[in-house]
N, C-alpha and C positions, 0 to 999 in steps of 0.2 A: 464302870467304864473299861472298854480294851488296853488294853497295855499299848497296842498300836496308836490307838488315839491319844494318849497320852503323851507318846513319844512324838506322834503330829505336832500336838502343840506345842512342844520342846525346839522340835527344831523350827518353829514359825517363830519363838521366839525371840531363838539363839540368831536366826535368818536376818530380824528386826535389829538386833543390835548388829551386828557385823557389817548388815547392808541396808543402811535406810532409806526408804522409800522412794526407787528407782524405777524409769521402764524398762520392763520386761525385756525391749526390743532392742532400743536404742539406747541406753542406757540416762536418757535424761533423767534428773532428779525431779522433788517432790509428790513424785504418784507411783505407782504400778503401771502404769499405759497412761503412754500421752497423750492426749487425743488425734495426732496425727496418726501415729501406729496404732491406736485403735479403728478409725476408721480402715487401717490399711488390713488389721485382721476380718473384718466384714465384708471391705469392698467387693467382692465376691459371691456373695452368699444369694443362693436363690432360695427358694420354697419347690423342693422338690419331690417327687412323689415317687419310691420306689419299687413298692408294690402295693397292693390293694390297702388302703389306711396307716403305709406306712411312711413316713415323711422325715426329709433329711434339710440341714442346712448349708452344707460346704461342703467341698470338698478336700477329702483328708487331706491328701498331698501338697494342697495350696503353703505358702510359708505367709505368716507364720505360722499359721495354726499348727501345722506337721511339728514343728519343733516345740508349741507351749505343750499341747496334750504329752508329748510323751517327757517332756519336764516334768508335766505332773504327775504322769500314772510312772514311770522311773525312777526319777528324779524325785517322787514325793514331796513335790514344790505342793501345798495344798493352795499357796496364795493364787499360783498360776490357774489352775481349774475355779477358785474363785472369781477373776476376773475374766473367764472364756464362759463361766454362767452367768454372767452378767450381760455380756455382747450375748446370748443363745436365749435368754429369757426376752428382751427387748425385742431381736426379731421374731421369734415362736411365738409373741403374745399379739404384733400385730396380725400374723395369718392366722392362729388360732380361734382369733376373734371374731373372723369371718365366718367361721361352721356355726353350725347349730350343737354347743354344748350341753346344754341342758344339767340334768344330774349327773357332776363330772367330780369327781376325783383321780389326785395322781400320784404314781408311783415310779420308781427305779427297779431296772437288774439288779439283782442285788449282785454282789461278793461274797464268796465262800470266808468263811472265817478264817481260814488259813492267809487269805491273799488279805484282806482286813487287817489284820493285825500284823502283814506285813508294809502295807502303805502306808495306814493309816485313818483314812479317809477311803469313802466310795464315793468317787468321782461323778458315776452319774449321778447318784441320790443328791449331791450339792447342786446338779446340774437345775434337777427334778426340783426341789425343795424351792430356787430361785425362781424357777416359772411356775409353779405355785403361788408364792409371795406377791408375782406379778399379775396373775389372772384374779387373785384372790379365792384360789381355789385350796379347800384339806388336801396336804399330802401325807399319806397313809403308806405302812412298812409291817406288813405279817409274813413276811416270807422266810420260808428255810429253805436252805440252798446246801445239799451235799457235795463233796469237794469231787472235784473234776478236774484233769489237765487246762493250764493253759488255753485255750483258743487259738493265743497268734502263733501258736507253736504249733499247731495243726494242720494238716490239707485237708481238702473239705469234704474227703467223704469220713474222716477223723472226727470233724469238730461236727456234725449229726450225730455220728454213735457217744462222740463224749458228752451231750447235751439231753442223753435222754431219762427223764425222770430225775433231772437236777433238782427243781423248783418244785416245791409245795406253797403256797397261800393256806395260810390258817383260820380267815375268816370266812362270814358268807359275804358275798359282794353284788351290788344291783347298778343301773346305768351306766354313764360312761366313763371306762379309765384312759387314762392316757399313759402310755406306759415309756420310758424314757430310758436311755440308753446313751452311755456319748459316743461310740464308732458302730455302726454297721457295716458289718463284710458281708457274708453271706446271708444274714435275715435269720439264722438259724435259732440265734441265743433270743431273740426279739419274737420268735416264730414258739420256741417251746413256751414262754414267761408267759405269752398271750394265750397260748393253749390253756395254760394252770390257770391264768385269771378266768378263763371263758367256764371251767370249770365249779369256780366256786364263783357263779352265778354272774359275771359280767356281762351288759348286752350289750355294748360297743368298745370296742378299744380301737384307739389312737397311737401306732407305735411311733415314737419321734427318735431321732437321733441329731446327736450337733453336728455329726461327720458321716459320711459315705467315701 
């Protein structure tokens, strides 16, 4: 196991004891999200299409969302990305449900090892793994990722030349994946992953994200 992840679950522990089971938003006790503030993280959320098979559920800026995600990719709250794949599996599994899935397996962007073992957790994979769980579909992870700057630290003719020839897939791969992501900006990092899968033999991909 990573050293990062190991330190994840340390501080999710040290978390539990110091602040027990509060919402996220409002601070009420006995849960992580109330179901008030939970509805109030959805209320919003449409099924929307960004580019050609690529599909979003919120929008970033919205609050709360804006401030859980970067709780948890920052802040390496792992509880927090827990319960935003929770609200993101429930709605992704009712539209997803509507396509024609067929032989579908899914996957996450991955994280460089460097940024890994500095969070902790890869945010999307929890993302991905949760609407797995929910579709009842394999979620599969053969990817290497060589280390690259940042993204958000980028402009965008930056964050094309930093994305290229990041992703390898090590297996061979047939039908459809869905490939999962939790922020789209420019489609880029979503746009190389889908290249690499289409390579090692994918005939449809599905790019999702929780946020736009």
């Amino acid at each position: 196991m990573l050293g990062g992840e190991l330190l994840a679950r340390f501080r999710a522990f040290i978390f539990n004891i110091i602040w027990p089971a509060h919402c996220l938003i409002c601070g009420q006790t006995n849960s992580w999200c109330c179901p008030t503030c939970r509805n109030q993280i959805t209320k919003d959320w449409q099924w929307r299409q960004l580019t050609n098979q690529t599909f979003f559920c919120a929008n970033y800026r919205d609050y709360p969302l804006n401030q859980l995600i970067k709780q948890a990719k920052y802040g390496k709250t792992k509880i927090t990305i827990e319960l935003l794949a929770e609200c993101f599996a429930d709605f992704a599994t009712i539209n997803l449900q509507k396509l024609n899935l067929g032989s579908t397996t899914i996957t996450a962007v991955p994280l460089s090892r460097a940024r890994l073992n500095w969070r902790g957790f890869n945010q999307s994979a929890i993302l991905a793994k949760k609407l797995a769980a929910s579709l009842d579909l394999p979620f599969i992870d053969h990817w290497q990722r060589r280390k690259a700057s940042n993204q958000s630290s980028l402009s965008r003719q930056a964050r094309l030349k930093n994305l290229v020839s990041v992703f390898t897939w090590e297996t061979k791969l047939s039908g459809t994946i869905i490939l999962v992501d939790d922020i789209v900006t420019t489609g880029q990092t979503l746009s190389q992953a889908s290249y690499c899968l289409k390579r090692a033999g994918a005939q449809k991909i599905i790019k999702l994200a929780l946020a736009h």
